[in-house]
Backbone as CSV, one residue per row, in Angstrom:
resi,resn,N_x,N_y,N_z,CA_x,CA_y,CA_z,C_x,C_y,C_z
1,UNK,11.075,11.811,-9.009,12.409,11.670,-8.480,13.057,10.410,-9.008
2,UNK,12.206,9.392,-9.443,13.045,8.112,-9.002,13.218,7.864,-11.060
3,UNK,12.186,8.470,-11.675,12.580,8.203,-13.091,14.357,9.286,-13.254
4,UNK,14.352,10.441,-12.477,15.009,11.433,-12.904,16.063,11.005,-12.205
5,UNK,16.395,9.696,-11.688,17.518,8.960,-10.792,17.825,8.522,-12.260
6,UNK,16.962,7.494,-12.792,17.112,6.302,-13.533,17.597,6.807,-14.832
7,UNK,17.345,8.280,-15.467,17.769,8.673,-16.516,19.499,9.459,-16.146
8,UNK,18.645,10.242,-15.170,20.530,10.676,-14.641,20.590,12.147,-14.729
9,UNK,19.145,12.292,-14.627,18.725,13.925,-14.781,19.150,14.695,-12.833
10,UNK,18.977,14.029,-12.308,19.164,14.686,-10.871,19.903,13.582,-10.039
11,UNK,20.564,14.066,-9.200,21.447,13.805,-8.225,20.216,13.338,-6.750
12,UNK,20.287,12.355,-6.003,19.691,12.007,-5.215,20.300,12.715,-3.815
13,UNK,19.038,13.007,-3.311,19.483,13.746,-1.881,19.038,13.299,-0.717
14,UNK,19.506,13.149,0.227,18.844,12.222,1.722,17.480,12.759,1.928
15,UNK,17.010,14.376,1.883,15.952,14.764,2.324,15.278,14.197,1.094
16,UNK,15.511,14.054,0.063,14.144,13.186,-1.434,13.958,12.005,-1.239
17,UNK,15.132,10.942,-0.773,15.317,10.021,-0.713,14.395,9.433,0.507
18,UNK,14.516,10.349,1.720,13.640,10.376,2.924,12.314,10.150,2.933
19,UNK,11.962,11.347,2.463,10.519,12.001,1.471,10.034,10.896,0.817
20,UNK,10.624,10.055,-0.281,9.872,9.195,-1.083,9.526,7.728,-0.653
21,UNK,11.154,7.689,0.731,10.644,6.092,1.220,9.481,6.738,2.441
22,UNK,9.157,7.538,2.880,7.737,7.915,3.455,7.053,8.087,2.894
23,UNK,6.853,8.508,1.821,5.611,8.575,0.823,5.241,6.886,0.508
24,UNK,6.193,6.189,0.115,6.226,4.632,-0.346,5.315,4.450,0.580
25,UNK,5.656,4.557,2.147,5.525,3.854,3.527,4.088,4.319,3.934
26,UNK,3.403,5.396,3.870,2.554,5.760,4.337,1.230,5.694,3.179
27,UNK,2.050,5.573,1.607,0.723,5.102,0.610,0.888,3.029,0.532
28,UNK,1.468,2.354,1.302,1.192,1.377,1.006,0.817,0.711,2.290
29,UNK,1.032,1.643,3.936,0.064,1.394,4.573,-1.263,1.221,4.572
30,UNK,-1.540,2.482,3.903,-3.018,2.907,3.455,-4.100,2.206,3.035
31,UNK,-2.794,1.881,1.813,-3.699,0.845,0.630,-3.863,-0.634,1.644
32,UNK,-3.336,-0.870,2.681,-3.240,-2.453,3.154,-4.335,-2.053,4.176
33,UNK,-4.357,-1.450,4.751,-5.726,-1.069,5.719,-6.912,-0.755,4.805
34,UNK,-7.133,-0.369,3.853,-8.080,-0.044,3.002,-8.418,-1.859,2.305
35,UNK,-7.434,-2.504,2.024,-7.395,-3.654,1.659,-8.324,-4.807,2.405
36,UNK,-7.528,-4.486,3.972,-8.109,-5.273,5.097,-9.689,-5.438,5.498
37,UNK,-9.857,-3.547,5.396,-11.191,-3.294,5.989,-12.337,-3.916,4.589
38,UNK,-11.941,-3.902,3.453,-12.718,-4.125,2.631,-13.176,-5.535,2.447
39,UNK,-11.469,-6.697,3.015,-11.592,-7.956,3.717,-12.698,-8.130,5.111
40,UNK,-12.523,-7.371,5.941,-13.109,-7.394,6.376,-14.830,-7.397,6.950
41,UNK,-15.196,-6.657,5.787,-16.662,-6.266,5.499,-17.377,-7.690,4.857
42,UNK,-16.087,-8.228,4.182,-17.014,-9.151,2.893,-17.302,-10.144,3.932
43,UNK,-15.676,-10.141,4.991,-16.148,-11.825,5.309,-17.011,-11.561,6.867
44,UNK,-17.219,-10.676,7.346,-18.419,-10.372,8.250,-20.162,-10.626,7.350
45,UNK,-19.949,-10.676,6.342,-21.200,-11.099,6.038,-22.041,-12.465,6.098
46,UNK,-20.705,-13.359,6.168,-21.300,-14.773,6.123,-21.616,-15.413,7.360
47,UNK,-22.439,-15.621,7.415,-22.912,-16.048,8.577,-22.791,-17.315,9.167
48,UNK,-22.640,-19.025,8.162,-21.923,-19.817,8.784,-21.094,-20.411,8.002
49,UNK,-19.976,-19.927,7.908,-18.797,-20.567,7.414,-18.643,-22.297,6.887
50,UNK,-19.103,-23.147,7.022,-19.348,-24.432,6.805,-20.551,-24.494,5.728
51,UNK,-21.717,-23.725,5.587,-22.877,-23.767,4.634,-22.188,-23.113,3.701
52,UNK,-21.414,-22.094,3.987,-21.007,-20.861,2.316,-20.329,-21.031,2.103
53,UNK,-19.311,-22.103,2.236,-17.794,-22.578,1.615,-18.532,-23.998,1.140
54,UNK,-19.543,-24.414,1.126,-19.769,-25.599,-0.167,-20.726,-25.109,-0.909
């Protein structure tokens, strides 16, 4: 949709326009929870923060 904006091949429509900022919204939630939990795992491993940061 958004190359076929930029060339001038299609006309933008509220329901695409809708569609793609939810698609945006729900694949870059994803990726930030997928991000987090993977944050999360690493730094549950260390056990005392003061010995593994020198």
């Amino acid at each position: 949709m958004a190359l076929g904006i930029a060339v001038g091949g299609t006309q933008p429509t509220l329901s695409g326009v809708t569609l793609f900022l939810l698609k945006e919204a729900v694949g870059g939630a994803l990726l930030g929870m997928r991000t987090d939990y993977a944050t999360f795992l690493l730094l549950r491993r260390i056990n005392e923060y003061q010995v593994e940061a020198c």
